[in-house]
C-alpha positions as CSV (number, residue, x, y, z in Angstrom):
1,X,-36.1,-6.0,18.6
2,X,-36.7,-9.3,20.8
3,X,-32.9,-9.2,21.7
4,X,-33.0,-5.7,22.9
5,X,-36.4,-6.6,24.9
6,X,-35.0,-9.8,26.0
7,X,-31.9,-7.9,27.5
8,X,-34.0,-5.1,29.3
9,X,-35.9,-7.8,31.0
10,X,-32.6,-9.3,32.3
11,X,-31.1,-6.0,33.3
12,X,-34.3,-4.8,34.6
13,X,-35.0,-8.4,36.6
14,X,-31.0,-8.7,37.6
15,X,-30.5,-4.9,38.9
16,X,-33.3,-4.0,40.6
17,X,-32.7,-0.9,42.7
18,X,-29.6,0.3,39.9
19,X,-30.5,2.0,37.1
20,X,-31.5,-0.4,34.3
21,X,-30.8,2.0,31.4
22,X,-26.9,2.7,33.0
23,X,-26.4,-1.3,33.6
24,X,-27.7,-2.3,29.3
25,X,-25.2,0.1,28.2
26,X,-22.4,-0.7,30.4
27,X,-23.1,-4.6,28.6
28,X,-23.5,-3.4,25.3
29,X,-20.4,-1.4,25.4
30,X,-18.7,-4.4,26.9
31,X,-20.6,-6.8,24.4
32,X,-19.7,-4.2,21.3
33,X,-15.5,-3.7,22.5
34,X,-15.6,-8.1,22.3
35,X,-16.8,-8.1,19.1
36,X,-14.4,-5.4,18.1
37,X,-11.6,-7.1,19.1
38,X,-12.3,-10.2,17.6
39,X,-13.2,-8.2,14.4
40,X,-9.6,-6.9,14.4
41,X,-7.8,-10.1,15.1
42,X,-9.6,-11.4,12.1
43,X,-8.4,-8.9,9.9
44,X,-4.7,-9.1,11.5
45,X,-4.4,-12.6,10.7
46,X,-6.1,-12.0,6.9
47,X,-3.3,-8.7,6.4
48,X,-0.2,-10.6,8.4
49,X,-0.8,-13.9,6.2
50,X,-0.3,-12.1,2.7
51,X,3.3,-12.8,1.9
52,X,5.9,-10.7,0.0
53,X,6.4,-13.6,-2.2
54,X,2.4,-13.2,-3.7
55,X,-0.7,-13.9,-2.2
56,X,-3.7,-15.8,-4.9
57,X,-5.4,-12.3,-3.7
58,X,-2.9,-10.2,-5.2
59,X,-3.6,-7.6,-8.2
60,X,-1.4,-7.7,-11.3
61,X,-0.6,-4.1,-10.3
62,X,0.8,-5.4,-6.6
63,X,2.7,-8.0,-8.8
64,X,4.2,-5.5,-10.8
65,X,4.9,-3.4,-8.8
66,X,7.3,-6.0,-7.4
67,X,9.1,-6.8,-9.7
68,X,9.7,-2.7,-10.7
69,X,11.0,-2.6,-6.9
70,X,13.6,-5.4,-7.7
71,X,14.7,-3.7,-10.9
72,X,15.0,-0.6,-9.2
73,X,16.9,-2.2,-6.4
74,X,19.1,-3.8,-9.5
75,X,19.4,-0.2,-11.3
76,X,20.5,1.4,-7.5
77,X,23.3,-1.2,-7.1
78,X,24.5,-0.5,-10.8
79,X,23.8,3.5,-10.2
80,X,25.9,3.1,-6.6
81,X,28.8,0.9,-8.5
82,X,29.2,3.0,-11.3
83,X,27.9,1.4,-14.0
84,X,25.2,1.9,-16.4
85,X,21.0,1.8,-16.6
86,X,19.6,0.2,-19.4
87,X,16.1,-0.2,-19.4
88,X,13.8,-1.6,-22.2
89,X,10.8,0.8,-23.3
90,X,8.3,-2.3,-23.6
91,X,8.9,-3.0,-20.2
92,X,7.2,0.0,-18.8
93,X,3.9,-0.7,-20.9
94,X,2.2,-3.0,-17.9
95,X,2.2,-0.2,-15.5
96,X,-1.1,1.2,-17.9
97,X,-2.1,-2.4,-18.5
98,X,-1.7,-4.2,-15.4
99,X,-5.1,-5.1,-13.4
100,X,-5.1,-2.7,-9.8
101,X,-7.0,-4.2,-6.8
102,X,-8.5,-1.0,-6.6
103,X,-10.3,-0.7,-9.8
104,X,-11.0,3.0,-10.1
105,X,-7.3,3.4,-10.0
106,X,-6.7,2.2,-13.8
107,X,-8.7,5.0,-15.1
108,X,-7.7,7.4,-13.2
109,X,-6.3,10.7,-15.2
110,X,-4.2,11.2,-12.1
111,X,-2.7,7.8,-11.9
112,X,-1.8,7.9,-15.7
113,X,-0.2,10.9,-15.5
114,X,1.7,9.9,-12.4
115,X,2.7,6.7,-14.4
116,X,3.9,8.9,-17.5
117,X,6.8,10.7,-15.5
118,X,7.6,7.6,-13.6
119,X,8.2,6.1,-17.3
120,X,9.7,9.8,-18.5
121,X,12.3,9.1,-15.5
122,X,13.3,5.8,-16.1
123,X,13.6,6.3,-19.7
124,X,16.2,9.0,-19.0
125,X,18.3,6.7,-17.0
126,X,19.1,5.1,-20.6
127,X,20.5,8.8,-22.0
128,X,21.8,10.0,-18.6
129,X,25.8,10.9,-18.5
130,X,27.5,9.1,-15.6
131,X,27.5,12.1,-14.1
132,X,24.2,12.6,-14.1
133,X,22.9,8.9,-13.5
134,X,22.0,9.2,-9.9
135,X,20.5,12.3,-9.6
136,X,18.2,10.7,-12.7
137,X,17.9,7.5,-10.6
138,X,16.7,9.9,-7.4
139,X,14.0,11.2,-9.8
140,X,12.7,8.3,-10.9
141,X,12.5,6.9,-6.9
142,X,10.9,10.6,-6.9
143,X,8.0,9.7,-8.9
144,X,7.6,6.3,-7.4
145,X,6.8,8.3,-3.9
146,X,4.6,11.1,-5.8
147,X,2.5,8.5,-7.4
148,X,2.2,6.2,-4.0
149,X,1.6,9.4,-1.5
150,X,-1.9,9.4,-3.7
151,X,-2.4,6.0,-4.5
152,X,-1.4,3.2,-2.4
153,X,1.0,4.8,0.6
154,X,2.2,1.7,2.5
155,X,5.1,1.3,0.4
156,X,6.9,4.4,0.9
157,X,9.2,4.1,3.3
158,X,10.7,0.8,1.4
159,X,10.8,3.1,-1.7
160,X,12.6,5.8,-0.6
161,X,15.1,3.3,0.8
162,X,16.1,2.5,-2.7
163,X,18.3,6.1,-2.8
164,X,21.5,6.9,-3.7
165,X,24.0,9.5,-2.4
166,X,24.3,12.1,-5.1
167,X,27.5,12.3,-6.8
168,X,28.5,8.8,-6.9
């Protein structure tokens, strides 16, 4: 209350024949649009300095999540080449297990059930005919974007770039 009452005095003293009221919020707006923008740059700096390569701040989730994308990445090149997918079960389990940085997220029904057809998907790629390997690979990129649409949506434009043309 003093700060308010200390800046109406200043106003009030400083603009006689303006309008005091007019003249305080013209300085608190300004005052308010500084802090703001240092508040920003703050938190620009604290997003831009978290590196692809893992941050100390980063979740076992974000972590794994990483390393799926490089095996996906590995599965699309063998998908696009013509070779084969074969992906261990056991592998899959840390998508239930792993630590999110959003907590609620590991018991949500919705996020389990997401992660079940992501595994459903992958673990088809190990059955699929050649024929049938990259449409199977496109599903399983399919329920990467589902899940990540309702979950953590930064991602998705990186994971629909690990397509392949059908029919390869």
């Amino acid at each position: 209350m003093l700060v308010t009452e200390a800046l109406w005095v200043k106003f009030k003293i400083g603009h006689l024949g303006k309008t005091p009221t007019f003249a305080l919020m013209k300085y608190l707006l300004v005052l308010a649009f500084g802090v703001l923008v240092v508040a920003c740059g703050q938190q620009c700096e604290k997003h831009s300095s978290s590196s692809p390569a893992g941050n100390p701040a980063d979740s076992e989730l974000t972590l794994y999540m990483r390393h799926l994308e490089k095996q996906a990445q590995a599965w699309r090149d063998a998908v696009a080449n013509g070779g084969t997918v074969a992906v261990q079960p056991e592998m899959l389990d840390s998508l239930f297990t792993a630590v999110p940085t959003d907590g609620k997220i590991g018991d949500s029904v919705l996020f389990s059930n997401f992660g079940l057809a992501f595994k459903q998907e992958v673990l088809a790629l190990n059955t699929s005919t050649p024929q049938d390997l990259s449409s199977h690979y496109n599903l399983m990129v399919t329920a990467c974007v589902n899940c990540h649409r309702n979950f953590c949506p930064g991602p998705i434009k990186r994971i629909e770039k690990l397509r392949v043309s059908e029919g390869i």
